[in-house]
TIROTI-39699 format. One line per field, with one value per residue (C-alpha): residue number from 1; z, y, x. Coordinates in Angstrom, 3 decimals. Last residue first. Layout:
<nukes>
n: [NUM  ...]
w: [Z  ...]
v: [Y  ...]
u: [X  ...]
</nukes>
This chain:
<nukes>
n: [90  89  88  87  86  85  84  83  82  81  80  79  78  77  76  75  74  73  72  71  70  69  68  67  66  65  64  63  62  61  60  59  58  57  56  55  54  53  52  51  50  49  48  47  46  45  44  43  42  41  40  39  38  37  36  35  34  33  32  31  30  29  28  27  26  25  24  23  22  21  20  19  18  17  16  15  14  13  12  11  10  9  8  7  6  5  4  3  2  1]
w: [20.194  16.725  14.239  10.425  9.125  8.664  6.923  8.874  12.298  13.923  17.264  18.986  22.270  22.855  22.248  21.859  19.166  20.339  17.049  15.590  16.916  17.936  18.268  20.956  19.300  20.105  20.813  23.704  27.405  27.826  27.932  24.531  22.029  20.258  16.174  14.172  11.357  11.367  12.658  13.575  12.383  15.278  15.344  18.064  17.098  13.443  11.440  12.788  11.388  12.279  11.829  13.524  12.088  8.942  8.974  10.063  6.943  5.151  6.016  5.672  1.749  1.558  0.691  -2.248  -1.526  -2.164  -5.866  -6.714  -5.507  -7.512  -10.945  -10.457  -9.765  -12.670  -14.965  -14.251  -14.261  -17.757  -18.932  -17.976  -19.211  -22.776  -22.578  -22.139  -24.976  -27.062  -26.098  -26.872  -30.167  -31.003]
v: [-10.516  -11.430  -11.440  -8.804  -8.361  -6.185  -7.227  -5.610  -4.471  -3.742  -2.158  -2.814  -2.077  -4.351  -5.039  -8.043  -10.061  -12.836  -14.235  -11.205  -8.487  -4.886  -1.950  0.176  2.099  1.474  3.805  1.837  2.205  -1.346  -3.733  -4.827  -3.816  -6.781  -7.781  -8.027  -9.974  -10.555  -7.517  -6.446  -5.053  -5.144  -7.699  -8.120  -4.600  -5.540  -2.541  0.228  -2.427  -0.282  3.484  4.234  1.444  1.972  5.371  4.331  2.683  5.191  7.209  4.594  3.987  7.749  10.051  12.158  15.707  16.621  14.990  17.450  20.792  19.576  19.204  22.135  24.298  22.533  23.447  27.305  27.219  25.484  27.882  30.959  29.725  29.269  32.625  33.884  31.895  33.554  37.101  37.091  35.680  38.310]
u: [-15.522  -15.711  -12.799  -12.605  -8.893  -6.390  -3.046  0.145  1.064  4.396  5.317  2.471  0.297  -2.025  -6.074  -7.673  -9.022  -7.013  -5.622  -6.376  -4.474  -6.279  -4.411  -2.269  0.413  4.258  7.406  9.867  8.629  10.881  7.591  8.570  6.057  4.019  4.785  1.563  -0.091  -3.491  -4.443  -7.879  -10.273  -13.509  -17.078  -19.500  -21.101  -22.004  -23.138  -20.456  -17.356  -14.199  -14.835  -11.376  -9.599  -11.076  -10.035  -6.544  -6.154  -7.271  -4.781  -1.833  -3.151  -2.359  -5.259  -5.301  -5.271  -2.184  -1.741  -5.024  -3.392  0.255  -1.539  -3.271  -0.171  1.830  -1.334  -1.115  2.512  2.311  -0.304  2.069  5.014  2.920  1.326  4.658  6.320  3.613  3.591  7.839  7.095  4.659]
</nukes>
């Protein structure tokens, strides 16, 4: 009987561990949704995009960069660093 019982108990914990780990994979990162808003950016007001507020620009050396919207131009450029998104018109 005591051999039954600390097998049901294993068994329940594995059960629960299994869960636990299913639902902690498919929360999204705050990085992923990040870059959904980047994709989506504003779809209600054309003339605006998310930009960066705070960014860092890639050398022109080839080095590894993305290309993404900064602020204070609302233009596009290819960047090593970028933090704080915000809303700017075109």
């Amino acid at each position: 009987m005591y051999f039954l019982s600390l097998t049901i108990l294993f068994a329940g914990y594995g059960v629960y561990h299994y869960i636990q780990q299913v639902q902690n994979s498919r929360k999204m990162s705050s990085l992923m949704l990040e870059n959904i808003e980047a994709l989506a950016q504003d779809e209600t007001d054309p003339n605006s995009r998310i930009c960066f507020r705070d960014w860092r620009k890639a050398p022109d050396d080839d080095s590894l960069a993305y290309w993404d919207c900064i602020c204070s131009e609302c233009e596009f450029y290819w960047l090593l660093e970028g933090r704080n998104r915000s809303k700017c018109l075109k």
